[in-house]
OpenMM code with the backbone's topology and positions (N, CA, C; nanometers):
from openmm import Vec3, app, unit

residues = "UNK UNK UNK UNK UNK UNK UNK UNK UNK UNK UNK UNK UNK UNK UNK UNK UNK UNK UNK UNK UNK UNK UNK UNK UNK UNK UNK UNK UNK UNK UNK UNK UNK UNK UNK UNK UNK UNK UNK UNK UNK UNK UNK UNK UNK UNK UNK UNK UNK UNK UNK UNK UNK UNK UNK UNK UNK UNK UNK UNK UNK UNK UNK UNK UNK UNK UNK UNK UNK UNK UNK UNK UNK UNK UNK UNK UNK UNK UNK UNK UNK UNK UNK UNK UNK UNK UNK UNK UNK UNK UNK UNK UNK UNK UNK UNK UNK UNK UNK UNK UNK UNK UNK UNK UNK UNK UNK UNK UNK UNK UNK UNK UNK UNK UNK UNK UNK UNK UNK UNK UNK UNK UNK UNK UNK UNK UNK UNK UNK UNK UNK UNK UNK UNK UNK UNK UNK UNK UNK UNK UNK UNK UNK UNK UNK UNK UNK".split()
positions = [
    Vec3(-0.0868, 2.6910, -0.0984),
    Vec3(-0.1663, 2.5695, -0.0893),
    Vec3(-0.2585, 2.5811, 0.0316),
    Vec3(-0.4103, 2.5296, 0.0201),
    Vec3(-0.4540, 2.5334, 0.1424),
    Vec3(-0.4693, 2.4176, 0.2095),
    Vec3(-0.5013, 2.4130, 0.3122),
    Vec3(-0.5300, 2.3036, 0.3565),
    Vec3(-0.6053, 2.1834, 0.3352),
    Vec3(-0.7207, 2.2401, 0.2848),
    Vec3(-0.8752, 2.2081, 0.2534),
    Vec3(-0.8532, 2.1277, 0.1370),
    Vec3(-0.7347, 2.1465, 0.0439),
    Vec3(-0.6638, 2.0811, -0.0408),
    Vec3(-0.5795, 1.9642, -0.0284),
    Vec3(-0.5202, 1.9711, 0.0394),
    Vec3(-0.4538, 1.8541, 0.0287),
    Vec3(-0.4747, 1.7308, 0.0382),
    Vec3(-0.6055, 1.6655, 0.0782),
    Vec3(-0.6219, 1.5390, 0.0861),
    Vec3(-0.7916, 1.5403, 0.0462),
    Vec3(-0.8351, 1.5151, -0.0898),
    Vec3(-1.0084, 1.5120, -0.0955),
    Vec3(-1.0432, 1.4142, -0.1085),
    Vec3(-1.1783, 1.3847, -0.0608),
    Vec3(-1.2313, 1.2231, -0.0726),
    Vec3(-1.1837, 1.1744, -0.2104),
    Vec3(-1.1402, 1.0282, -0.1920),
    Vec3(-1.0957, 0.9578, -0.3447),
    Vec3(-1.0357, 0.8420, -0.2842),
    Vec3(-0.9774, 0.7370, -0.3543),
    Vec3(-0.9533, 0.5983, -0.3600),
    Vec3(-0.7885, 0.6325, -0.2930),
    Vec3(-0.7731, 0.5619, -0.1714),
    Vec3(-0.6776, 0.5839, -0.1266),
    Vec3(-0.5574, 0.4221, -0.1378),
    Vec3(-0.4352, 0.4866, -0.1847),
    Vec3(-0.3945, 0.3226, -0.2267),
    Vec3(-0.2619, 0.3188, -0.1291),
    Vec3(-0.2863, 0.1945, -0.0499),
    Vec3(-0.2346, 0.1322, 0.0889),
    Vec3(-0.1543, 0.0669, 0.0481),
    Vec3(-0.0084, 0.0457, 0.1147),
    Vec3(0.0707, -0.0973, 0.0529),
    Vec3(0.1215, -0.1366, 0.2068),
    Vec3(0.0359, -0.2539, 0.2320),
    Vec3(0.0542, -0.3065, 0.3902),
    Vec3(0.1467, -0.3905, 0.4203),
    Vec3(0.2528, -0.3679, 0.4290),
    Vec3(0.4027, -0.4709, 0.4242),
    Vec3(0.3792, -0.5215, 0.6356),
    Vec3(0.3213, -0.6975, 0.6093),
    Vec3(0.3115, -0.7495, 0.7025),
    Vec3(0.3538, -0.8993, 0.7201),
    Vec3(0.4208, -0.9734, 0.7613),
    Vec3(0.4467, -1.1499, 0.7381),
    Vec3(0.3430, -1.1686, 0.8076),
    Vec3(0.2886, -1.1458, 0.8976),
    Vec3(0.2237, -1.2545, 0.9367),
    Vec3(0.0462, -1.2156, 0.8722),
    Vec3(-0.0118, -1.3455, 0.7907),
    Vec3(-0.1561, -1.3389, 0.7612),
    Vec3(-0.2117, -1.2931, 0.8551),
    Vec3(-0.2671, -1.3546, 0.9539),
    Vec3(-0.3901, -1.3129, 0.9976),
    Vec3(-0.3366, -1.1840, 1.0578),
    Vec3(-0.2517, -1.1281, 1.0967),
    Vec3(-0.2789, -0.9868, 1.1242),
    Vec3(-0.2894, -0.8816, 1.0495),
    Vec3(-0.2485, -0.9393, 0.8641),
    Vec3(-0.2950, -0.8560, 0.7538),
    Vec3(-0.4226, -0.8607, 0.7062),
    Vec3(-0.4701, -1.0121, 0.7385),
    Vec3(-0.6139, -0.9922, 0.7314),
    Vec3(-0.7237, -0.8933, 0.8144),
    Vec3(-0.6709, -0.9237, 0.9487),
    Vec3(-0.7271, -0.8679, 1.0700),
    Vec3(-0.6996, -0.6560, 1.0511),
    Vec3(-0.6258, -0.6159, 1.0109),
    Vec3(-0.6023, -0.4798, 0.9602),
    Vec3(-0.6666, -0.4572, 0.8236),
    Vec3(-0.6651, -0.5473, 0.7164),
    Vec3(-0.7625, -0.5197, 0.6250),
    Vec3(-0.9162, -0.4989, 0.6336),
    Vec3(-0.9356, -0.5816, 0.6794),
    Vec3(-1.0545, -0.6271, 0.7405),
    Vec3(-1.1231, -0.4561, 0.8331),
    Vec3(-1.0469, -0.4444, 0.9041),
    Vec3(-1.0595, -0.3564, 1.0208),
    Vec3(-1.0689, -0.2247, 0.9331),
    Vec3(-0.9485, -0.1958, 0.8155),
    Vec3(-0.9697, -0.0833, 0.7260),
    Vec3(-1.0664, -0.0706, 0.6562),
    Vec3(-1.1285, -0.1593, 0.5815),
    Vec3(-1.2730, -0.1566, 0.4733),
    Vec3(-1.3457, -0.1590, 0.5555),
    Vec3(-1.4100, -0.2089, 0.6819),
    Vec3(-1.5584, -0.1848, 0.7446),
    Vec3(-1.5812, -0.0911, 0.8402),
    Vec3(-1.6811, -0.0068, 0.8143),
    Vec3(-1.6791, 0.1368, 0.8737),
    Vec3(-1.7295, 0.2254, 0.7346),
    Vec3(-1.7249, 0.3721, 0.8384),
    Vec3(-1.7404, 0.4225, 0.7760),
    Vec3(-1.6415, 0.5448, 0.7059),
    Vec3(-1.6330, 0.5645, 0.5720),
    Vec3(-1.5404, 0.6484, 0.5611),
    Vec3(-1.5195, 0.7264, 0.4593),
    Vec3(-1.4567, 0.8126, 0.3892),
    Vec3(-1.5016, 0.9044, 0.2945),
    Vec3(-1.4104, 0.8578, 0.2155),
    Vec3(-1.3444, 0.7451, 0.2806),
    Vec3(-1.2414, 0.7711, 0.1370),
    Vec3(-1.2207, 0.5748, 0.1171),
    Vec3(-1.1832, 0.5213, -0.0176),
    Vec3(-1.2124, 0.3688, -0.0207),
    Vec3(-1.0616, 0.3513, -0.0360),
    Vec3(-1.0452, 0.2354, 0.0669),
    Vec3(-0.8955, 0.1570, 0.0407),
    Vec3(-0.8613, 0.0804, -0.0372),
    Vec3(-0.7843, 0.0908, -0.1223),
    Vec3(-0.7382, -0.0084, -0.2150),
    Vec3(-0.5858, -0.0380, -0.1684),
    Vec3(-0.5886, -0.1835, -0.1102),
    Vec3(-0.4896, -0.2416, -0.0173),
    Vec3(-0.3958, -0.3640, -0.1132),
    Vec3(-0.2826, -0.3291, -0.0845),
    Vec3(-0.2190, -0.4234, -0.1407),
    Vec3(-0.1410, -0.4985, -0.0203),
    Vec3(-0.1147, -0.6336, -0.0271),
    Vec3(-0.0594, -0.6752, 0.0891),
    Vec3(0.0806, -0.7952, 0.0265),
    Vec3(0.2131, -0.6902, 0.1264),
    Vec3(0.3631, -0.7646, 0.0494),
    Vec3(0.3925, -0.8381, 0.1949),
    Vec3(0.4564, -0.9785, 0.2242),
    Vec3(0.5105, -1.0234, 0.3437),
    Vec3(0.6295, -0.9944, 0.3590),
    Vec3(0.6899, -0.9283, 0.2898),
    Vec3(0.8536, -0.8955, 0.3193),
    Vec3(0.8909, -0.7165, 0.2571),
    Vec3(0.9885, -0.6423, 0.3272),
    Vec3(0.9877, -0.5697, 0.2985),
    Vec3(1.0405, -0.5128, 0.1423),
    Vec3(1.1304, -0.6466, 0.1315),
    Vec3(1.1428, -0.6793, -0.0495),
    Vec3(1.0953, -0.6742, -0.1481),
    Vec3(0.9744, -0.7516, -0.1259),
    Vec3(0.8466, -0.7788, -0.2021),
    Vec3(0.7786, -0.6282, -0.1920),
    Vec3(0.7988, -0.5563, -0.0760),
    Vec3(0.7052, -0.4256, -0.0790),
    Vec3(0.7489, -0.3335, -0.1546),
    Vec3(0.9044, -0.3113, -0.1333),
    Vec3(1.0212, -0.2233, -0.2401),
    Vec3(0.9929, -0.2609, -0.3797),
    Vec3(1.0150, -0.3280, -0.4103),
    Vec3(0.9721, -0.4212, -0.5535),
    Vec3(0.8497, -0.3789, -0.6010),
    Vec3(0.7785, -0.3889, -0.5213),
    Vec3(0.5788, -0.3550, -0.5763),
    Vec3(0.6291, -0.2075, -0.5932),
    Vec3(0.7083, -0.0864, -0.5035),
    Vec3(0.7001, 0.0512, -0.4833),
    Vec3(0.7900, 0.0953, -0.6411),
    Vec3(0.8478, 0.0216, -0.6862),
    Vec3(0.9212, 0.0425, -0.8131),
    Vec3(0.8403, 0.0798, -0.9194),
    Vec3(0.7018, 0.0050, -0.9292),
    Vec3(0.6548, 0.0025, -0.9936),
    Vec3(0.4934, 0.0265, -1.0354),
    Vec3(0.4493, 0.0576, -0.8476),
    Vec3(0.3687, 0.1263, -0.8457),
    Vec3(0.3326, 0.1901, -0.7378),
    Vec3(0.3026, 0.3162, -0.7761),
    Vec3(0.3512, 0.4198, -0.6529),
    Vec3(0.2205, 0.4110, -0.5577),
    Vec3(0.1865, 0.4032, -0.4453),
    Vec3(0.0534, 0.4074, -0.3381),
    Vec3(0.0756, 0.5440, -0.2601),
    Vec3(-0.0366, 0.5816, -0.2286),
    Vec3(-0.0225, 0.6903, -0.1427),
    Vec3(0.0315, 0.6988, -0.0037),
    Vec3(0.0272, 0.5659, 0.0681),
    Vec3(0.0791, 0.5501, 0.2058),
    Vec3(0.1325, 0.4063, 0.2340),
    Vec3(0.2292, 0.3638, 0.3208),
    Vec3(0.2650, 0.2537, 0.3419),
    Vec3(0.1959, 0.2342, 0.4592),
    Vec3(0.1328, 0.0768, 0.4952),
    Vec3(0.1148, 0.0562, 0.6304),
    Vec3(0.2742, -0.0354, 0.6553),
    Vec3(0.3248, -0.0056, 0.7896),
    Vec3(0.4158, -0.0971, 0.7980),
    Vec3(0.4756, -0.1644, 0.8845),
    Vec3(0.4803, -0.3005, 0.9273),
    Vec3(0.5200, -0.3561, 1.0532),
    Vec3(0.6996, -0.3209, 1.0465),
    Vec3(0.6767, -0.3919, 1.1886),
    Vec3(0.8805, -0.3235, 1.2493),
    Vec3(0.9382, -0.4598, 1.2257),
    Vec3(0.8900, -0.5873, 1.2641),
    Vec3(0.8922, -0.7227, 1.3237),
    Vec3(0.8864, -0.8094, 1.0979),
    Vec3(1.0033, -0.7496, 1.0414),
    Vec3(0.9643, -0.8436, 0.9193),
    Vec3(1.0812, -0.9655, 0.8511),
    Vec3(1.0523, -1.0384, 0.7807),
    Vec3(1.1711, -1.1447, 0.8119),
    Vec3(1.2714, -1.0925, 0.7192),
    Vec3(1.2673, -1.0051, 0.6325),
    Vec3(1.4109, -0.9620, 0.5925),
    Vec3(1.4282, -0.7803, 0.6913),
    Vec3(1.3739, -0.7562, 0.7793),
    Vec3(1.4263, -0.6036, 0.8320),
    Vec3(1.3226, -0.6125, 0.9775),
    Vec3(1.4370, -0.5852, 1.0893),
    Vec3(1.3570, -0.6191, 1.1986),
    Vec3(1.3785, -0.4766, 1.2703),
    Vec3(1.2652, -0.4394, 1.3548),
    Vec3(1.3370, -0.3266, 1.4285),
    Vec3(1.3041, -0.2326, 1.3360),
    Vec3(1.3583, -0.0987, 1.3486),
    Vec3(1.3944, 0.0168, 1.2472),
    Vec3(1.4772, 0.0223, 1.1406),
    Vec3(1.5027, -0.1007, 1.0665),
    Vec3(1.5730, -0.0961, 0.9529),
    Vec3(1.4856, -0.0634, 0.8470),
    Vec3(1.3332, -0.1343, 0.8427),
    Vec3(1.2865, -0.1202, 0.7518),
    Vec3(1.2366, 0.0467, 0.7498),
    Vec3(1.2012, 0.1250, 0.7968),
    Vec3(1.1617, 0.2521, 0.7926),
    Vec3(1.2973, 0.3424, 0.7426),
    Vec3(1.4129, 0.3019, 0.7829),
    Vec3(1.5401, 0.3586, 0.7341),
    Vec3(1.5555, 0.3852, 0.5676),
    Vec3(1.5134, 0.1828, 0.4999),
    Vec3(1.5182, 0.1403, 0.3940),
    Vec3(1.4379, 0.2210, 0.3261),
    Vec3(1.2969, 0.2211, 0.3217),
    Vec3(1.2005, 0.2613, 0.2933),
    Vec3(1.1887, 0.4409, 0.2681),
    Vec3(1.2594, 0.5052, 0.3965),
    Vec3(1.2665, 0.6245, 0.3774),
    Vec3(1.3779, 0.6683, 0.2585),
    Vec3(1.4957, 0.5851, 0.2903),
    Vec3(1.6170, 0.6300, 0.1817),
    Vec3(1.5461, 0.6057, 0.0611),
    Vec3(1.5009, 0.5223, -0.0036),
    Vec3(1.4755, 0.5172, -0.1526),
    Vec3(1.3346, 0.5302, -0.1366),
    Vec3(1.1997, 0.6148, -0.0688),
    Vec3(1.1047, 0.6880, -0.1187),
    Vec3(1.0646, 0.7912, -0.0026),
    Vec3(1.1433, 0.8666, 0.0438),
    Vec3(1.1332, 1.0256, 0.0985),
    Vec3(1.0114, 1.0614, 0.1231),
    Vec3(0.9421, 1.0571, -0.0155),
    Vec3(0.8116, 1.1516, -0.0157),
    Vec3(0.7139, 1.0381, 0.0313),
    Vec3(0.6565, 0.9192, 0.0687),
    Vec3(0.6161, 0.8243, 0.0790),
    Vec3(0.5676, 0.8474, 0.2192),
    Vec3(0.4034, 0.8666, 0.2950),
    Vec3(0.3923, 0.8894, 0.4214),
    Vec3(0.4469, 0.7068, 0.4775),
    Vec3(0.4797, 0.7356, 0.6286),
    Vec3(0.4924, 0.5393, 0.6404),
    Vec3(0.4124, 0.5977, 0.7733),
    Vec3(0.3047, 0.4819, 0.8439),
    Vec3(0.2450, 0.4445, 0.9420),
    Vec3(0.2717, 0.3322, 0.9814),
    Vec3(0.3518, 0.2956, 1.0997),
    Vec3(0.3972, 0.1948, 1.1605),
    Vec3(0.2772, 0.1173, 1.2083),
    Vec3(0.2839, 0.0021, 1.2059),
    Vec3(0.1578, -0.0786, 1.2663),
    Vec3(0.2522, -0.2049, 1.3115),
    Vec3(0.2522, -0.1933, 1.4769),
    Vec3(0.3244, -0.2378, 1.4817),
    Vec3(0.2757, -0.3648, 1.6748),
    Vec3(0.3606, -0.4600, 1.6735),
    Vec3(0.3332, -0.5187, 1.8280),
    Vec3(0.4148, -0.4576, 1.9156),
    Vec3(0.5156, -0.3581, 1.9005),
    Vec3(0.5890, -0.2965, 1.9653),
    Vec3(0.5329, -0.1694, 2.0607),
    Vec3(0.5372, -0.1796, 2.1604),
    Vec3(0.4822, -0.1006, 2.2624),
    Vec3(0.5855, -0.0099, 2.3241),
    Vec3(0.7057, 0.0323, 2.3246),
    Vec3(0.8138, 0.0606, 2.3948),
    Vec3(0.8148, 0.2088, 2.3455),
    Vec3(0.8250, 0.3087, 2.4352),
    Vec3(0.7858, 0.3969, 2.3888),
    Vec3(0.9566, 0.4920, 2.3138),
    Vec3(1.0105, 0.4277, 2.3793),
    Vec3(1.1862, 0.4544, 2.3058),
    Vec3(1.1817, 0.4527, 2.1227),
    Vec3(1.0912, 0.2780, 2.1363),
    Vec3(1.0914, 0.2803, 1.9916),
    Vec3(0.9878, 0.3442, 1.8985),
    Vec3(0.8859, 0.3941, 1.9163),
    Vec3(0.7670, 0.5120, 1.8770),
    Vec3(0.8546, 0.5936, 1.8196),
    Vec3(0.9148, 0.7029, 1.9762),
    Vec3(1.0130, 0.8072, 1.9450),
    Vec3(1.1102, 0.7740, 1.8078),
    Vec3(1.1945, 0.6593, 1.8068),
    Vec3(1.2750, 0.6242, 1.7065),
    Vec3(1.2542, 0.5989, 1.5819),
    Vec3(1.1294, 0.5354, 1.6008),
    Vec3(1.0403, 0.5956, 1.4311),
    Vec3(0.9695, 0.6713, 1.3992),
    Vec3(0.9505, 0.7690, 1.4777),
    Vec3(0.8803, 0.9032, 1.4373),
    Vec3(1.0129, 0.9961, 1.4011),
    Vec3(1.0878, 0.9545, 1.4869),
    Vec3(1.2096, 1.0047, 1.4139),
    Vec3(1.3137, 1.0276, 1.3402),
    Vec3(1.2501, 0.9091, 1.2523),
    Vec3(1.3346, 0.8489, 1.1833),
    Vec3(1.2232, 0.8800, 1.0185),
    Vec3(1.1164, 0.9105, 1.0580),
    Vec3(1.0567, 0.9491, 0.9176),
    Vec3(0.9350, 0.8753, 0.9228),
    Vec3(0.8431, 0.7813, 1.0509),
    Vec3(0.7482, 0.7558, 1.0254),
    Vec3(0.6174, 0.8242, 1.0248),
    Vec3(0.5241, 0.8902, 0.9907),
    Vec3(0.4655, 1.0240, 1.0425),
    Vec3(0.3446, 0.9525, 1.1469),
    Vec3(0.2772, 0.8386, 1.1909),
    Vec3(0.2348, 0.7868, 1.2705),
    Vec3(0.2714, 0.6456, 1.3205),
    Vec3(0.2839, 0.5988, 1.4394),
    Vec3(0.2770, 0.4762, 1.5395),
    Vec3(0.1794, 0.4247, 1.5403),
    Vec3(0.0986, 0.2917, 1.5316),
    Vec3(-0.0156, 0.2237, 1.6094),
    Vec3(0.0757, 0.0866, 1.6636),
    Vec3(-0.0057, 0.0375, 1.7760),
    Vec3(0.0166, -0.0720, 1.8069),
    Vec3(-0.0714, -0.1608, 1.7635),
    Vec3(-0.0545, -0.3032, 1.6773),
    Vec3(-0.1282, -0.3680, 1.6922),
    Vec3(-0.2221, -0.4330, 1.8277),
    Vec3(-0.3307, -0.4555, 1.8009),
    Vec3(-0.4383, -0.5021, 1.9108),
    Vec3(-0.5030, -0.3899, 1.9962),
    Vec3(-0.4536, -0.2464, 1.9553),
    Vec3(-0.4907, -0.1515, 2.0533),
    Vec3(-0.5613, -0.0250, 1.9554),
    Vec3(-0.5775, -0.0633, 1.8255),
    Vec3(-0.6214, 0.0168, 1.7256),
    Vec3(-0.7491, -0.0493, 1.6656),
    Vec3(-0.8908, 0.0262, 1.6346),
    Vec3(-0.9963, -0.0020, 1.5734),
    Vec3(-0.9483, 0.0955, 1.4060),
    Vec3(-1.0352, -0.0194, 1.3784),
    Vec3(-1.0532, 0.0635, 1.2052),
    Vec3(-1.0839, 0.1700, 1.1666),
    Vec3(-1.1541, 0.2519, 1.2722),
    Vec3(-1.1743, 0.4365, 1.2626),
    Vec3(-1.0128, 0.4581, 1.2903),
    Vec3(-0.9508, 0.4109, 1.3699),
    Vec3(-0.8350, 0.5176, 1.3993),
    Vec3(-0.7103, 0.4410, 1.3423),
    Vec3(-0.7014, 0.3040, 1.2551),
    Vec3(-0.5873, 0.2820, 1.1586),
    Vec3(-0.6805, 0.3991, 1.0385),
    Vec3(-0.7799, 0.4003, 0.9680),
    Vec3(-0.7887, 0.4781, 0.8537),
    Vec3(-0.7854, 0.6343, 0.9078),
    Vec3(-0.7756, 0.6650, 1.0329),
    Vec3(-0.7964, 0.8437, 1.0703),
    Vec3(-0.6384, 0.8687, 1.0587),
    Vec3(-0.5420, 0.7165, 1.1053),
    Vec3(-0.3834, 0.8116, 1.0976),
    Vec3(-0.3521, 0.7954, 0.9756),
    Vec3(-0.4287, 0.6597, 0.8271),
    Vec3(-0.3591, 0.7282, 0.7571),
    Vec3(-0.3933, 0.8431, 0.6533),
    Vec3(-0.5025, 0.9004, 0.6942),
    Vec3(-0.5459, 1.0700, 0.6576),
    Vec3(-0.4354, 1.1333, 0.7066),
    Vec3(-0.4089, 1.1409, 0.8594),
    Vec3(-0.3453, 1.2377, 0.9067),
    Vec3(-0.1994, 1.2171, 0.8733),
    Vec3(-0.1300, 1.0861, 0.8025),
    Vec3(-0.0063, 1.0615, 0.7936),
    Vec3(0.0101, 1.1000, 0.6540),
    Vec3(-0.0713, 1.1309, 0.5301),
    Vec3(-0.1024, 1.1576, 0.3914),
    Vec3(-0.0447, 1.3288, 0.4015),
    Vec3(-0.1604, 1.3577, 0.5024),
    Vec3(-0.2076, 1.5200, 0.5442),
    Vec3(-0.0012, 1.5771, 0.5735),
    Vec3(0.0095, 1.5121, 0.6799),
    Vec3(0.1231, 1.5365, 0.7275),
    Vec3(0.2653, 1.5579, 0.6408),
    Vec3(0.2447, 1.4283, 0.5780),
    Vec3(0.3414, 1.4827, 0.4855),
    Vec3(0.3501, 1.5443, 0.3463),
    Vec3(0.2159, 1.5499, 0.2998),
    Vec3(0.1842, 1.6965, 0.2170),
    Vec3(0.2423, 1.8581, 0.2961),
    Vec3(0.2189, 1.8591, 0.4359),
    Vec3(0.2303, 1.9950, 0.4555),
    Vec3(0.3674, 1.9475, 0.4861),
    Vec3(0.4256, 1.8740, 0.5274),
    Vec3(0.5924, 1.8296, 0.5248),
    Vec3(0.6579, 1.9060, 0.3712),
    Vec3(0.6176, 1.8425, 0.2902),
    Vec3(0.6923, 1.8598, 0.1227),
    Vec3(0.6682, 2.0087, 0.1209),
    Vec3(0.4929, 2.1193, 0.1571),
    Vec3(0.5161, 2.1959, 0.1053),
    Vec3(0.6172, 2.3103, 0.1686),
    Vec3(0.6634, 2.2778, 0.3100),
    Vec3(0.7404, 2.3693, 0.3310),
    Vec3(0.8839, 2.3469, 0.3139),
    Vec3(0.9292, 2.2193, 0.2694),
    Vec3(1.0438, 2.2326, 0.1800),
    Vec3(1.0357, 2.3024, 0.0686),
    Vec3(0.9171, 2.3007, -0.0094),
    Vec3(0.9018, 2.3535, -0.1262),
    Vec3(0.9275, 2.5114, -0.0629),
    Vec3(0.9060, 2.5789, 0.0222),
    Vec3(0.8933, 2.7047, 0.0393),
    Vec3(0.7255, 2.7558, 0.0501),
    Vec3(0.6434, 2.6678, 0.0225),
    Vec3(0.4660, 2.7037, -0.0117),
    Vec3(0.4135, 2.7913, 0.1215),
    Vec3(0.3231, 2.8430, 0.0726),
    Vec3(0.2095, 2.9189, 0.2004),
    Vec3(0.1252, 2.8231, 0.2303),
    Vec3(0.0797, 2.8194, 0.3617),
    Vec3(0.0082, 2.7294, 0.3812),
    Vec3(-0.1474, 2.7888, 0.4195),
] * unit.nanometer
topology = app.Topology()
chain = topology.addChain("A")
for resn in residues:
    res = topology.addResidue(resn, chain)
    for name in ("N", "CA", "C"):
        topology.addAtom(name, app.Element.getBySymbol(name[0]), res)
């Protein structure tokens, strides 16, 4: 597989699991204006329930996902999320600043961190290229692939 492959301009489909509105607005918002090679098609769940539920039934290329949700607070939801969809990149978007907890969800299977209020719309849509990217070359070396 090469590189140059794994991610080509095309309709990229987002599932932004956030409770609170205006900061799903304020990240939507922030994702569609600009410029960019590739178009978001955003779906937005307030609970991580509602997001599992939507993922049953239709698969998106990346999760955006807060830490702070009213059924999974903290790192439960990235736990949840990872056990029943593995292959699924997740990008934390999150008010959590602590750098203990970054580490704990990068290690736990998130392939990027943002903090809310400290991220522009070039660099929520650049991590989730690089969080897509990432875990394509993740899968192919389980697979055994050349890269």
């Amino acid at each position: 597989m090469q590189l140059a492959k794994l991610i080509q301009p095309q309709d990229i489909s987002v599932l932004l699991i956030e409770d609170s509105q205006p900061d799903a607005t304020a990240i939507t918002k922030a994702m569609i204006y600009g410029e960019s090679l590739y178009n978001f098609k955003i779906t937005h769940k307030n609970s991580l329930s509602e997001g599992l539920s939507f993922l049953d039934s239709s698969p998106v290329d990346v999760m955006l996902l807060d830490l702070n949700l009213p059924d999974a607070k903290n790192l439960k939801a990235i736990d949840e999320v990872h056990r029943l969809f593995p292959d699924l990149p997740i990008v934390v978007i999150s008010g959590y600043s602590d750098m203990d907890i970054v580490h704990q969800a990068l290690h736990k299977g998130a392939q990027e961190f943002l903090i809310k209020g400290e991220c522009s719309g070039a660099v929520i849509r650049q991590s989730i290229y690089q969080a897509i990217v990432r875990k394509k070359i993740e899968q192919s070396y389980k697979r055994g692939d050349r890269l």
